[in-house]
C-alpha positions in Angstrom: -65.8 2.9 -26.5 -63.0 0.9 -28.2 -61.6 0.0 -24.4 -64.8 -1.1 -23.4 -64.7 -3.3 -26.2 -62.0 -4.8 -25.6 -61.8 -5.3 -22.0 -65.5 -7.3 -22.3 -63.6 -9.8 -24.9 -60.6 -10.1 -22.8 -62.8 -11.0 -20.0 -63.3 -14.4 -20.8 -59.6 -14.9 -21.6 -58.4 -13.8 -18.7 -60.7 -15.9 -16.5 -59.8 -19.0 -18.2 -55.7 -18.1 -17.6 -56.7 -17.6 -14.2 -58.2 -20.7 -14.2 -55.8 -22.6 -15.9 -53.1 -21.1 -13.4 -55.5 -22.1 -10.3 -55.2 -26.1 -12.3 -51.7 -26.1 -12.3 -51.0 -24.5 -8.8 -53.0 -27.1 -7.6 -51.2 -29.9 -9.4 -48.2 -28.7 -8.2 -49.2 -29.4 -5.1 -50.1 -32.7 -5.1 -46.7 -33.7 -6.9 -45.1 -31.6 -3.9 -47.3 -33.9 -1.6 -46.5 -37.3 -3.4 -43.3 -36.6 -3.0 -43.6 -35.7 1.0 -45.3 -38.6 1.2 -42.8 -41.3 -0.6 -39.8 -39.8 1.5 -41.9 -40.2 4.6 -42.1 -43.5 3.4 -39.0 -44.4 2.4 -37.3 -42.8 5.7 -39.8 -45.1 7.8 -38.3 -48.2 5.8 -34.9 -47.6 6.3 -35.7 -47.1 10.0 -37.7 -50.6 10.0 -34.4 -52.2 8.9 -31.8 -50.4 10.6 -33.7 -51.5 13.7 -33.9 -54.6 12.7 -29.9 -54.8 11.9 -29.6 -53.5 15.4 -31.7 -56.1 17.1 -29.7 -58.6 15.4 -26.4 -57.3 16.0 -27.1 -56.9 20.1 -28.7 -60.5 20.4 -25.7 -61.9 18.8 -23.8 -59.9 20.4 -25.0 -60.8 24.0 -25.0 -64.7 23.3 -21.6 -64.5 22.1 -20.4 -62.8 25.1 -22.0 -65.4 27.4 -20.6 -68.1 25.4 -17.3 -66.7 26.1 -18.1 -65.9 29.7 -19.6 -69.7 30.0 -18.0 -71.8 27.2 -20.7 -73.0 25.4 -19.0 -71.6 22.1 -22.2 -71.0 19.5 -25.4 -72.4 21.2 -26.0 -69.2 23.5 -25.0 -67.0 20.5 -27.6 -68.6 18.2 -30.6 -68.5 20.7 -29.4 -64.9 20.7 -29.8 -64.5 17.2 -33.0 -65.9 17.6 -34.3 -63.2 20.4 -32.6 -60.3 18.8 -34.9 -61.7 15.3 -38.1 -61.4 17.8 -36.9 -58.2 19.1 -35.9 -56.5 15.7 -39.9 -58.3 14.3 -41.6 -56.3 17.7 -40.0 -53.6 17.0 -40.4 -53.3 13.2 -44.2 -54.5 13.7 -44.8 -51.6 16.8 -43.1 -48.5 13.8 -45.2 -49.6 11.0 -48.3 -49.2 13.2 -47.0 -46.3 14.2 -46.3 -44.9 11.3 -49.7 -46.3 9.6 -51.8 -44.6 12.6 -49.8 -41.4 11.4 -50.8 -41.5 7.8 -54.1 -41.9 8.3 -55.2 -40.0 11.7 -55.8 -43.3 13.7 -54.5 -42.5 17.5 -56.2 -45.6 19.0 -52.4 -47.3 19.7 
């Protein structure tokens, strides 16, 4: 009888530790999913810019070949800046829609 007893007021106690331990399994969980989500994040902005960088880099590049090749010292060089700054702001748009359709289940693009 004394069992009995005591396994009807440990009951309650026990349901609310399970309980508790459902809460904090669960809040685990989301942290572990914050964080998934701010390295996603943060690995999508440092791709942004390094293709940016790189945009940069071979429209300069380019122009200050041809001026080279043609000797118009730094005017072809600065129009290619000027592409390879379209180029890297296409690209950079084009990855964060990507990446934005990703988040948030949109597949229209």
């Amino acid at each position: 009888m004394t069992d009995n007893d005591d396994l009807k007021t440990a009951s309650p106690e026990l349901e609310k530790l399970s309980q508790n331990r459902e809460a904090d399994k669960a809040h685990e969980q989301a942290q572990i999913d914050a964080s998934q989500l701010a390295m996603t994040a943060l690995g999508g902005g440092f791709r942004i810019a390094i293709e940016m960088l790189v945009a940069l880099g071979v429209g300069m590049g380019a122009g200050f070949g041809l001026d080279i090749l043609l000797g118009t010292t730094p005017w072809i060089m600065v129009v290619g800046i000027f592409v390879g700054f379209a180029a890297g702001m296409r690209n950079a748009i084009r990855s964060a829609e990507k990446m934005n359709a990703r988040q948030f289940g949109n597949t229209e693009k």
